[in-house]
N, C-alpha and C positions, 0 to 999 in steps of 0.2 A: 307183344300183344298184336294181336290183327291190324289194330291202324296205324301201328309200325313198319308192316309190310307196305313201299313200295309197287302196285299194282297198274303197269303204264296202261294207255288208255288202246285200246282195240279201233286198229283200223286197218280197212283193207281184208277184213273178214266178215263175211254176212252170209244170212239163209236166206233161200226164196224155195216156195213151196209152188211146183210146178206139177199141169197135168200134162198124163200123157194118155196114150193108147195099151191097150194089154192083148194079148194074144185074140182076146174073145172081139177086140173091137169095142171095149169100156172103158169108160175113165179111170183112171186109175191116177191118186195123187200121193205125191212123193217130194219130202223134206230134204233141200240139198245144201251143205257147208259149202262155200264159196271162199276159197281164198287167192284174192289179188294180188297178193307179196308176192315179193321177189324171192321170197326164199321160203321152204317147206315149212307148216306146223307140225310139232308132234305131239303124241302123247295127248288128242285132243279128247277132253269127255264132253257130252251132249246129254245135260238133264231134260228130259221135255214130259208135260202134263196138263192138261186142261182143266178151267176151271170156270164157273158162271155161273147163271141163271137159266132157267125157260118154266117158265106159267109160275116163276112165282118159288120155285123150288130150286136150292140148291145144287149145282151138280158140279162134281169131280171127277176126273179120270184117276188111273192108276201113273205113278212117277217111273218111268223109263227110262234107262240107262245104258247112251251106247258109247264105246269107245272106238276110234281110230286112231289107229296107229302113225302114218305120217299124209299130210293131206299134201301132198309138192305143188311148189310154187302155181302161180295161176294156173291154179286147177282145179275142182272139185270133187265132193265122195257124198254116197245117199247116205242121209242121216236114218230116214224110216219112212216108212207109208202113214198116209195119214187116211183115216174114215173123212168123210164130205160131211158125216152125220156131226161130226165134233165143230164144224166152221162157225158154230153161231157162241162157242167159248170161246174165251180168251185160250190162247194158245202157246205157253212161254218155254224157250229151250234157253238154258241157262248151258254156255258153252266155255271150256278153259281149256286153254291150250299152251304150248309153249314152243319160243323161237328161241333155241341157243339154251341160257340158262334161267330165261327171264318169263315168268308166268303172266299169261294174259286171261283177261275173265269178262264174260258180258251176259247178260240176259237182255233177249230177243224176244218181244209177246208181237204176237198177232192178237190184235182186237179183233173181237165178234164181228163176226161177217163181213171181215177186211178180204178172205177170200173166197172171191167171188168173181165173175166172169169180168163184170164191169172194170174190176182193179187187173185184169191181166195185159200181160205186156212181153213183149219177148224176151227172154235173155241171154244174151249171145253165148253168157259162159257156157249155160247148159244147153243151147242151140232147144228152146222148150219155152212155151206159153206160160206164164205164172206170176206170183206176185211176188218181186224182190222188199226184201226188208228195208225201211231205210235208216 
């Protein structure tokens, strides 16, 4: 059964969704897998989808599914682009990876209009302005 399985606890991996510049001189924002370990992930998947309110009305995004293959040791890999229009949902990437033979799993939400200018900070990994998860 499922709560049979063993599932150690995630640490030393995180997203932070940072902006940057685009060729035209725009913002442009962009979901990045962070990992601190000493030693490579692989086989990692990244479920991500929004989901909320505004006026009153429910709204959804569509479920996105990306994979990476090995993310090596403190290092990083772009998970996706993100619209600006999507910042006022909740924003969850549900991420599973594995070190060795041992599976790791966590979901990540950005609360509504967690990003934002006010919440930016620098992050050295990605050498990028943005909001790290905590």
């Amino acid at each position: 059964m499922k709560k049979d399985i063993p599932i150690p606890d995630v640490k030393n991996v995180t997203l932070a969704v940072a902006r940057e510049k685009n060729i035209l001189n725009q913002d442009e924002w962009k979901v990045y897998l962070i990992n601190n370990n000493n030693l490579a992930i692989e086989n990692t998947l990244v479920a991500s989808r929004g989901y909320g309110e505004q006026n009153g009305e429910e709204q959804r995004t569509s479920t996105l599914r990306h994979f990476l293959e090995t993310v090596e040791a403190k290092s990083w890999a772009v998970v996706e682009s993100i619209d600006q229009k999507l910042f006022h949902l909740n924003n969850e990437y549900w991420v599973s990876y594995y070190i060795g033979h041992e599976i790791y799993d966590k979901r990540f939400i950005f609360v509504p209009d967690s990003i934002c200018e006010e919440n930016l900070i620098f992050i050295p990994e990605i050498q990028k302005q943005g909001v790290l998860h905590s």
